[in-house]
C-alpha positions as CSV (number, residue, x, y, z in Angstrom):
1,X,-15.8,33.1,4.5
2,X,-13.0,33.1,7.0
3,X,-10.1,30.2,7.2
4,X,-9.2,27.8,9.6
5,X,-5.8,25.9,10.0
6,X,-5.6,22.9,11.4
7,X,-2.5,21.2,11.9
8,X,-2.2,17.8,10.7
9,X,0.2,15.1,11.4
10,X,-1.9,11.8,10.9
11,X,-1.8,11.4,14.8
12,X,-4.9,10.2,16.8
13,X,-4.4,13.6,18.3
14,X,-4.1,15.1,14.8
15,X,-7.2,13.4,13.5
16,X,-8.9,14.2,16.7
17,X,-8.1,18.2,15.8
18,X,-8.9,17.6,12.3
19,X,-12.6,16.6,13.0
20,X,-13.2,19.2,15.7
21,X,-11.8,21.6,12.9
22,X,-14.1,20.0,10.5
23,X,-17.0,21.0,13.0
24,X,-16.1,24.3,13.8
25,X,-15.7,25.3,9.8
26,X,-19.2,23.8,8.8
27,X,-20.6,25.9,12.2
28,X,-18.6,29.2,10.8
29,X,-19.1,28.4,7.0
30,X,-15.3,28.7,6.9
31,X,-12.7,27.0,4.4
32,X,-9.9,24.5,6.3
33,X,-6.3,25.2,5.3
34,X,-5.0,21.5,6.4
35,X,-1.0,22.3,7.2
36,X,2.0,19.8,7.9
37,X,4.9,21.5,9.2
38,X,8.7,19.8,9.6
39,X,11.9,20.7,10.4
40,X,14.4,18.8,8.8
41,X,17.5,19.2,11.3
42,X,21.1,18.0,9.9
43,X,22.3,15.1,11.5
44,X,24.2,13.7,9.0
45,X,24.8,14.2,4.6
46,X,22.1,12.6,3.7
47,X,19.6,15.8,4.6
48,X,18.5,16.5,1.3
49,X,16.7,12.2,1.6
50,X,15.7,13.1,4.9
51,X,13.6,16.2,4.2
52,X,12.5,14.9,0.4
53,X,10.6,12.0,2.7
54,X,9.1,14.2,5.5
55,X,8.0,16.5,2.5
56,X,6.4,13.1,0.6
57,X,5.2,11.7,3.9
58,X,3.7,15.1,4.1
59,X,2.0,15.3,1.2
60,X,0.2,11.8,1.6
61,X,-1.1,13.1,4.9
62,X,-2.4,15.9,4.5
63,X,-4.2,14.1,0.8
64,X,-5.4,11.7,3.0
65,X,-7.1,14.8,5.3
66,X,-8.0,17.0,2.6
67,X,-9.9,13.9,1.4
68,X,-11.5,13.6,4.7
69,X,-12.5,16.9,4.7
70,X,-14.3,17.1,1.4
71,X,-16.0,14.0,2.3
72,X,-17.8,15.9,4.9
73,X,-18.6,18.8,2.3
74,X,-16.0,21.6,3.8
75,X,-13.5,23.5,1.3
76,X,-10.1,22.7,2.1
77,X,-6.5,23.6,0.8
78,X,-3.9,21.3,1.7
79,X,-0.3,22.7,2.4
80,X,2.9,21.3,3.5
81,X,5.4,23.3,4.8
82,X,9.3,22.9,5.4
83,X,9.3,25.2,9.5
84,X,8.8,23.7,12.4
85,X,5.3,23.3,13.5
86,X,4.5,25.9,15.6
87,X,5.9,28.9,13.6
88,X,5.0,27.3,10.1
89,X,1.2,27.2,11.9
90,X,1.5,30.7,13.1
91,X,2.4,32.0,9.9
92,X,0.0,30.5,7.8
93,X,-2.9,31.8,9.9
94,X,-1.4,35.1,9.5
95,X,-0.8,34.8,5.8
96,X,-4.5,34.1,5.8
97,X,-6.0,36.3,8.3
98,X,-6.9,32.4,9.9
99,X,-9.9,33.2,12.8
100,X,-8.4,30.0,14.5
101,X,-5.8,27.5,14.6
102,X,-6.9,23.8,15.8
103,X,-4.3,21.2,17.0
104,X,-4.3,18.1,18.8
105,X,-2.3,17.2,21.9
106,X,-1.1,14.1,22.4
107,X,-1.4,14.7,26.5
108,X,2.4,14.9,27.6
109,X,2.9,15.7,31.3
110,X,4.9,19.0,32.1
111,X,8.6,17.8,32.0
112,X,8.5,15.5,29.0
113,X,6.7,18.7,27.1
114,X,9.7,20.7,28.7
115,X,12.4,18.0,27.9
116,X,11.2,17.2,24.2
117,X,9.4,20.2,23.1
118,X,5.7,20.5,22.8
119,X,4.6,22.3,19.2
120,X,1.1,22.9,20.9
121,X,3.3,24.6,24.3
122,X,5.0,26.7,21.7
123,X,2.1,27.8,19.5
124,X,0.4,29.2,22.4
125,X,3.5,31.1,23.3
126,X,3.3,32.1,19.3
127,X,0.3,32.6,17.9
128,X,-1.6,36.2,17.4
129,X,-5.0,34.0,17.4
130,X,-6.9,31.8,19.3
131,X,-5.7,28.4,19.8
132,X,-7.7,25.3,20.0
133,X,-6.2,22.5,21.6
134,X,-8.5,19.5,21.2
135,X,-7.3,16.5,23.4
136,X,-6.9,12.6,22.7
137,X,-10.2,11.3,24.2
């Protein structure tokens, strides 16, 4: 049994990459590790409120996917991490020797990715794996 990250986010595009994820680790007989990643940047003293929320928001999000997930009879480990996205993604795939990382995109156009910052643009710049990016239908 191999493992497959997903990133999560409670998105459409998120729950979009969950399911495909969900399909792809009953096809491989894989385990899903169900990841939230956030980078709590200082903008002002109250950080340490700011990131306890994103890490509590985290955790109800990915409870809410790990749930999903089991529902449909796959193993899954939920995990929230305090790293941006993309390199919290990365590493956890390479922590678990992760055959794939699945993520949703939310379908930006070139300079708003480039303006913003697109965590699916830098993952693929990132990652040692393949990347599936699994599209808002």
């Amino acid at each position: 049994m191999s493992t497959i990250v997903v990133g999560y986010d409670g998105s459409a595009a998120s729950d979009a990459a969950l399911g495909t994820a969900i399909e792809a680790a009953t096809a491989f007989g894989d385990q899903l590790l169900i990841a939230f990643g956030y980078d709590a940047n200082p903008v002002g003293g109250e950080l340490t409120d700011y990131r306890d929320a994103l890490e509590e928001h985290g955790q109800q999000l990915v409870k809410t996917a790990l749930e999903r997930a089991q529902g449909a009879g796959v193993a899954a480990e939920p995990v929230v991490v305090s790293e941006a996205p993309a390199p919290a993604l990365v590493a956890l795939a390479q922590q678990h020797d992760a055959r794939l990382i699945v993520v949703g995109t939310r379908g930006e156009g070139p300079v708003r990715a480039a303006l913003l910052g697109s965590t699916v643009h830098k993952l693929l710049h990132l990652a040692d794996r393949p990347v599936l990016v699994v599209p808002l239908a």
